[in-house]
C-alpha positions as CSV (number, residue, x, y, z in Angstrom):
1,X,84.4,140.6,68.7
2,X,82.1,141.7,71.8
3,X,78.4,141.0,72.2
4,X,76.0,141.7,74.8
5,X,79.2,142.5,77.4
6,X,81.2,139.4,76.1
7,X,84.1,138.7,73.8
8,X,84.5,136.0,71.2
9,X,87.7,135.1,69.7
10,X,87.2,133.1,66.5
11,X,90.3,131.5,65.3
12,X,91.9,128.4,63.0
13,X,93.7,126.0,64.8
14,X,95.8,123.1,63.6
15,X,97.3,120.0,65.5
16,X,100.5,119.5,65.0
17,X,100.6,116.1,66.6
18,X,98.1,114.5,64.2
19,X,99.7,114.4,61.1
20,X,97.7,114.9,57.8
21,X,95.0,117.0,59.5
22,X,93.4,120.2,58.4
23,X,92.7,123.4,59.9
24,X,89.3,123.9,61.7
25,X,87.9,127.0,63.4
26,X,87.4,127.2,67.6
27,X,86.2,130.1,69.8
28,X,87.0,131.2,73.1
29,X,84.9,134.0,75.0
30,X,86.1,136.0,78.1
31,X,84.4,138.6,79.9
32,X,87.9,141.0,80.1
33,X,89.5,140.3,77.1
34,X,92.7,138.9,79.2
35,X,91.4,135.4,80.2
36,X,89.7,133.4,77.4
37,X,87.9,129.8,78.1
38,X,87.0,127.3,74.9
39,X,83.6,126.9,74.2
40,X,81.9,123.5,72.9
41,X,84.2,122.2,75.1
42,X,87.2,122.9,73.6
43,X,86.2,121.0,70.5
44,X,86.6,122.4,66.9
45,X,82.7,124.2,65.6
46,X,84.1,123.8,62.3
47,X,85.7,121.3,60.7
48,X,86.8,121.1,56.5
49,X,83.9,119.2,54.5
50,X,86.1,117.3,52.6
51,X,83.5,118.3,49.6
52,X,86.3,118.0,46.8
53,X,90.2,117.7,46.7
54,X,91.0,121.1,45.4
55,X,94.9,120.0,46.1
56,X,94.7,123.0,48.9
57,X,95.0,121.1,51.9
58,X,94.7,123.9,54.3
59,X,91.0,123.4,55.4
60,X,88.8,125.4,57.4
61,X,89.8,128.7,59.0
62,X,90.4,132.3,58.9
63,X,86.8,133.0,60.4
64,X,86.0,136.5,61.0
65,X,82.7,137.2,63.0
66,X,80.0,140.1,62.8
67,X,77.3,140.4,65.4
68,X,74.0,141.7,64.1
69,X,70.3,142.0,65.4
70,X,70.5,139.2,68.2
71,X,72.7,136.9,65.7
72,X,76.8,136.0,64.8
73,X,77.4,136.5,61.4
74,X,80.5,133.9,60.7
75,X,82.5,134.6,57.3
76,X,85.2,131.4,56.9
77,X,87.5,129.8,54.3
78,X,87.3,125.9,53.7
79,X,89.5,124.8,50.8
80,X,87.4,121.6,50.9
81,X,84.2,123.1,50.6
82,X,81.6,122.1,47.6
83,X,81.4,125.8,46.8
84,X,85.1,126.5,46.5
85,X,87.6,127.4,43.5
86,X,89.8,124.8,41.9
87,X,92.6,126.5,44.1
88,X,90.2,126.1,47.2
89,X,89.5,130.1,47.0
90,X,85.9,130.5,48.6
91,X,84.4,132.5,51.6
92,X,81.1,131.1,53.3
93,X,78.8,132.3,55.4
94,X,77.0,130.6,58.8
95,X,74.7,132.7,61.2
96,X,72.8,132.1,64.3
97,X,72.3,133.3,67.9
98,X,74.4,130.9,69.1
99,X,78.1,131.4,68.9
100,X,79.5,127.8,69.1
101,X,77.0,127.7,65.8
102,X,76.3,124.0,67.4
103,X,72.5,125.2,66.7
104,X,70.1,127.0,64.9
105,X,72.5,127.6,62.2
106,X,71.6,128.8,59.1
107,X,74.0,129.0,55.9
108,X,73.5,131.5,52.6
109,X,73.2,129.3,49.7
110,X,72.1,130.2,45.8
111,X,68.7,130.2,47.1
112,X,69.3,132.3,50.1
113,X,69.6,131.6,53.6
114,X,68.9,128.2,54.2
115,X,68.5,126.1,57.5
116,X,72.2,124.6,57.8
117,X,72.2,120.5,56.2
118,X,75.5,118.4,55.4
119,X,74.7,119.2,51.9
120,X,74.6,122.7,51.9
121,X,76.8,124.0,54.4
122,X,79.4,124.9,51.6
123,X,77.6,125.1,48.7
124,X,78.1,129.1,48.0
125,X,80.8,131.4,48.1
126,X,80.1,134.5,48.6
127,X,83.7,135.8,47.5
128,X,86.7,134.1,45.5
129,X,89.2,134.8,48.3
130,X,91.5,133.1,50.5
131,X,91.5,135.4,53.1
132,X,89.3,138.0,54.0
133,X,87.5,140.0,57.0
134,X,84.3,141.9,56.8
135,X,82.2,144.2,59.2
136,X,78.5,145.2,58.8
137,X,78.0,149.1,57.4
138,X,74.5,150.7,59.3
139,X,75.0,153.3,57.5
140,X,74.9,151.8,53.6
141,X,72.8,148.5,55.5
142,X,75.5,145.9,53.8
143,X,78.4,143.9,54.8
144,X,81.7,145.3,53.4
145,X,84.0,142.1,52.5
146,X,88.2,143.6,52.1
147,X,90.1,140.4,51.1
148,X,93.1,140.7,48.9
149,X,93.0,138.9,45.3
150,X,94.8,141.1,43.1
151,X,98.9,142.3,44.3
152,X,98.7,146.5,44.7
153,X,95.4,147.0,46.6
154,X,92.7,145.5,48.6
155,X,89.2,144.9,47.4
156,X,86.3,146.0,48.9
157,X,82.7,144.0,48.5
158,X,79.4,145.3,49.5
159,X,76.4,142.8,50.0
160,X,72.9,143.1,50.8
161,X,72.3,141.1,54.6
162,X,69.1,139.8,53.0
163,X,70.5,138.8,50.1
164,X,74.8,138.0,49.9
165,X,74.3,137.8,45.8
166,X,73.3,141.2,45.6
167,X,76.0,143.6,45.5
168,X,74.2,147.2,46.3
169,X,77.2,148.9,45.6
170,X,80.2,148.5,42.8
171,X,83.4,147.6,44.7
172,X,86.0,149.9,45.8
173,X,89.9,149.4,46.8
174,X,92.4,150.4,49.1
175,X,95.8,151.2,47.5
176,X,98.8,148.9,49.0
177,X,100.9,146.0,48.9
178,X,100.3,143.0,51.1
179,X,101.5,139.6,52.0
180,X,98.7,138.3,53.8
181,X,95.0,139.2,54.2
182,X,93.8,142.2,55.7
183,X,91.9,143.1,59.0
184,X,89.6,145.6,58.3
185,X,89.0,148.5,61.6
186,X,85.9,148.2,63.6
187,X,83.7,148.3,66.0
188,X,83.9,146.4,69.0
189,X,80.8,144.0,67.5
190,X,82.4,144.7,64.0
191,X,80.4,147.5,62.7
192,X,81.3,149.8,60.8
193,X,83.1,152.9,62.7
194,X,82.1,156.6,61.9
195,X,83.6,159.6,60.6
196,X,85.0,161.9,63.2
197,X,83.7,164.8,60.7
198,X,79.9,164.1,61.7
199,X,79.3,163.6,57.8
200,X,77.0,160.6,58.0
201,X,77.8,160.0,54.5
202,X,81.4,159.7,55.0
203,X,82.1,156.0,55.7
204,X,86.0,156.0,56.9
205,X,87.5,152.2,55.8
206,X,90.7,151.2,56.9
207,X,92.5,148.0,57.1
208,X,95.4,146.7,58.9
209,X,97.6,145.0,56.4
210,X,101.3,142.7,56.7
211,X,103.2,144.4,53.8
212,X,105.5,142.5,51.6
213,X,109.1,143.6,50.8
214,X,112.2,142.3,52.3
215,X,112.6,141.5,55.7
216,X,111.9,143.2,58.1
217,X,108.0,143.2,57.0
218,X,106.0,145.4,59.1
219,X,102.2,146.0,59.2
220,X,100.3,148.8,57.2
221,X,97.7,151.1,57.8
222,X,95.5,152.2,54.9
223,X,92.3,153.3,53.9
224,X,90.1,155.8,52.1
225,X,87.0,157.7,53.1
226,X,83.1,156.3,50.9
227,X,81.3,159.0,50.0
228,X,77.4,157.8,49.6
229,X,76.1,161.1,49.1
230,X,73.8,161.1,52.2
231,X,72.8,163.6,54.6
232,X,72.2,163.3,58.8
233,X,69.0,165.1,58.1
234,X,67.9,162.5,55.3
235,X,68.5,159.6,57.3
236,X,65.9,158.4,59.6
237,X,66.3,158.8,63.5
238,X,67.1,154.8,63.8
239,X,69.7,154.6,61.6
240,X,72.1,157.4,62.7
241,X,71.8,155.4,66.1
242,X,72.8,152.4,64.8
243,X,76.0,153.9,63.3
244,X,76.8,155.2,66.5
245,X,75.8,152.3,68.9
246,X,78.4,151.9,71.7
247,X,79.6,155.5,71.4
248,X,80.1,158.2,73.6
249,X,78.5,161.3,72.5
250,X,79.9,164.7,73.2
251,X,78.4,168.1,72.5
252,X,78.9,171.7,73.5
253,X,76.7,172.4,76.2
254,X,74.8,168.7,76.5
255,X,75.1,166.0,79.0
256,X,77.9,163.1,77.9
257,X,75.7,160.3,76.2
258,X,75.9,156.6,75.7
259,X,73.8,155.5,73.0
260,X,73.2,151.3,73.5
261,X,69.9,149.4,72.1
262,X,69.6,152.6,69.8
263,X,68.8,155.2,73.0
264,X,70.7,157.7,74.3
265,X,71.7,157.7,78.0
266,X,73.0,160.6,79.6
267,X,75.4,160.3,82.0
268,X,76.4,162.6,85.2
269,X,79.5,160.6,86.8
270,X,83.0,160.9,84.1
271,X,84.1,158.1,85.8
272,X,80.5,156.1,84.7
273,X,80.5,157.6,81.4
274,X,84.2,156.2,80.9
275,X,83.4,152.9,82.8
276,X,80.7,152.0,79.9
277,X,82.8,153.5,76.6
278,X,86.2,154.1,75.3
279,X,84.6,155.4,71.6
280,X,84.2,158.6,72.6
281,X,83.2,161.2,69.9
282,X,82.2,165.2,69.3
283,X,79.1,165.4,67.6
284,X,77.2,168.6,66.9
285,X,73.6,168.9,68.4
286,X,72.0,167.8,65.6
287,X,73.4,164.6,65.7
288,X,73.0,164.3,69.3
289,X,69.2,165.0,69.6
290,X,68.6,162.4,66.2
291,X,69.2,159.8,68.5
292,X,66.2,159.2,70.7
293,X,66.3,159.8,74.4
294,X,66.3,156.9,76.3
295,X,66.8,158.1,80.3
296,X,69.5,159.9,82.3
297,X,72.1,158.4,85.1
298,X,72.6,160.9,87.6
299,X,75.2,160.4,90.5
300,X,73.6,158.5,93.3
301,X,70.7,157.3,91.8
302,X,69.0,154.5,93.1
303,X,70.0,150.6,92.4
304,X,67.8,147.7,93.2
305,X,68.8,144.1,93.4
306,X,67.3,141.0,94.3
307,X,68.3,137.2,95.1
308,X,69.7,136.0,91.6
309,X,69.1,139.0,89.6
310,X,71.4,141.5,88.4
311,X,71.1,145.1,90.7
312,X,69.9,147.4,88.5
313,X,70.0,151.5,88.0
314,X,66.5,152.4,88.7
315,X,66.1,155.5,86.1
316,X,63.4,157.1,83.9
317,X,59.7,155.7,84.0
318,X,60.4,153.6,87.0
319,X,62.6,151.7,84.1
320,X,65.9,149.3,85.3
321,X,69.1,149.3,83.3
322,X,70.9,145.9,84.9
323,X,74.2,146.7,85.3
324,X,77.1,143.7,85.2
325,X,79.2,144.7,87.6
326,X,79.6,146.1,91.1
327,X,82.2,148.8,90.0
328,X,79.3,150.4,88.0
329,X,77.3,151.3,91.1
330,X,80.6,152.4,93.3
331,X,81.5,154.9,90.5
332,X,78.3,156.1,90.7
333,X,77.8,156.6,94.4
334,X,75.1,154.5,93.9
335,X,74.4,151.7,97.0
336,X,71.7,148.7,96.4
337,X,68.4,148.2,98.1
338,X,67.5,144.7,98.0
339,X,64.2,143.6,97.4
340,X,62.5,140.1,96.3
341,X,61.9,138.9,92.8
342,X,59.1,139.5,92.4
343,X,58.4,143.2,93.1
344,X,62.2,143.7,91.0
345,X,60.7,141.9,88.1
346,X,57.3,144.5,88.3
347,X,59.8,147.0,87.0
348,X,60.0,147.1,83.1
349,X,63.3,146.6,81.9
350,X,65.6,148.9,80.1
351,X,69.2,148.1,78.1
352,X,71.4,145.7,79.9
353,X,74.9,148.5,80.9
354,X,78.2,146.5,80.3
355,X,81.4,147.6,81.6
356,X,84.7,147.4,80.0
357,X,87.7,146.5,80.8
């Protein structure tokens, strides 16, 4: 998962040398996706409860992590956990703005989100699965849950971000056999992707799936296509730019766009344009213009910097975009003019510009 230029890799982990022991969760970030470091210094963030013997010994683990409004959005099994099945089925939910969740963590309870205690931490499940994955929909404002429960398909869950006991929307399912749970296809901060038809209420949901049979098993691509019934023009100007945060707009005629923080910036340089997306999409003016203008990067525009602050493309209304690496202002034939803190920090400050690797 990638947030704010970064990428966390959440993950169950087991020591074989300690026998006895269950599964706990780590993460790792990295800032290319090659080379990964352990956070909380390389110690488990997770660890079972040990809230009841359910005779499932596996523990904590399969985490899967959604980042939303400023905060990580954790989904994990713990087989130990006061909320879980007698067969230690049970999916609970942490969030916070920290990603080691070593603080401000809160957990979703019966009453609601709650501030993270011993007592709680496990209490509610917020689906009977053993495995599952999950991504946030801006277009139907819920968390889609696909875990596999029943053999011939996987189930889809819908639940309100407010509330995880309210399902908004009956479940759905994706035809296909399975041997283990699925991955469901997403954004890079695990929102929901968007249909290539411009049909903002299409939601396209696939999920990657190991298939069962005899050997040799191979993994499965399925999905199907949620019709909510909406229209572009009924939806309000924030929310088609949430569905397409991170993407690359293209349309006859019209500067290529990034849309990040929920503006669109147009960009001169292919090489910039490419530099900051790989989700590139055609989108018919209508779309284009519903996301509001945010400033334009033209070749050689100007780049400030200053001691121990990030340079900076100085665009629209004296506004600067902090860029996070020096390749940014080469592919731009851009060059930096240095300048002191102060007068650097006078600027007000636009969307931070990651690049990707």
């Amino acid at each position: 998962m990638r947030a704010n230029g970064t990428y966390y890799m959440y993950y169950g982990a087991l020591r074989h040398d300690h026998g006895g022991e269950k599964t706990t969760i780590g993460v790792a970030s990295s800032r290319d996706g090659i080379n990964w470091t352990r956070l909380n210094k390389s110690q488990a963030i997770i660890t079972a409860a040990n809230q009841q013997d359910t005779h499932n010994t596996y523990g904590a683990g399969q985490p899967s992590a959604v980042y939303l409004n400023g905060r990580f959005y954790l989904l994990f099994t713990d087989t130990t956990g006061a909320g879980a099945l007698s067969n230690g089925a049970g999916q609970f939910v942490w969030r916070s703005a920290d990603p080691t969740f070593q603080s401000g963590v809160e957990v979703f309870t019966a009453s609601g989100w709650q501030v993270k205690t011993s007592a709680n931490s496990r209490s509610f499940s917020v689906a009977n699965a053993f495995s599952a994955d999950w991504q946030y929909s801006d277009a139907l404002g819920a968390f889609v849950i696909a875990h596999d429960s029943t053999p011939g398909h996987t189930t889809l869950v819908f639940l309100d971000p407010r509330n995880l006991k309210k399902h908004p929307y009956s479940e759905a399912a994706i035809p296909g056999q399975w041997s283990e749970g699925p991955g469901i296809v997403s954004r890079p901060d695990k929102h929901s992707v968007v249909s290539e038809t411009g049909d903002c209420g299409r939601l396209p949901i696939d999920v990657i799936r190991a298939t069962t049979g005899s050997p040799p098993r191979e993994l499965s691509h399925n999905g199907i296509d949620l019709l909510s019934g909406s229209k572009c023009t009924s939806m309000p100007r924030s929310k088609i730019a949430a569905m397409y945060e991170g993407y690359g707009l293209q349309s006859p005629g019209l500067p290529a766009a990034l849309v990040v923080s929920g503006r669109r910036l147009q960009i001169q340089n292919a090489s910039v344009y490419t530099d900051l997306t790989r989700n590139r999409i055609s989108v018919p003016p209508s779309i284009y213009h519903a996301v509001p203008y945010g400033a334009s990067l033209h070749d050689h525009a100007e780049v400030l910097g200053a001691p121990g602050l990030p340079a900076a493309f100085r665009l629209d209304h004296d506004t600067l975009w902090p860029v996070d690496s020096p390749q940014l202002v080469t592919d731009n034939h851009s060059s930096i003019t240095m300048m002191n803190r102060q007068k650097w920090l006078s600027h007000p400050r636009g969307p931070n510009l990651y690049q990707l690797n």
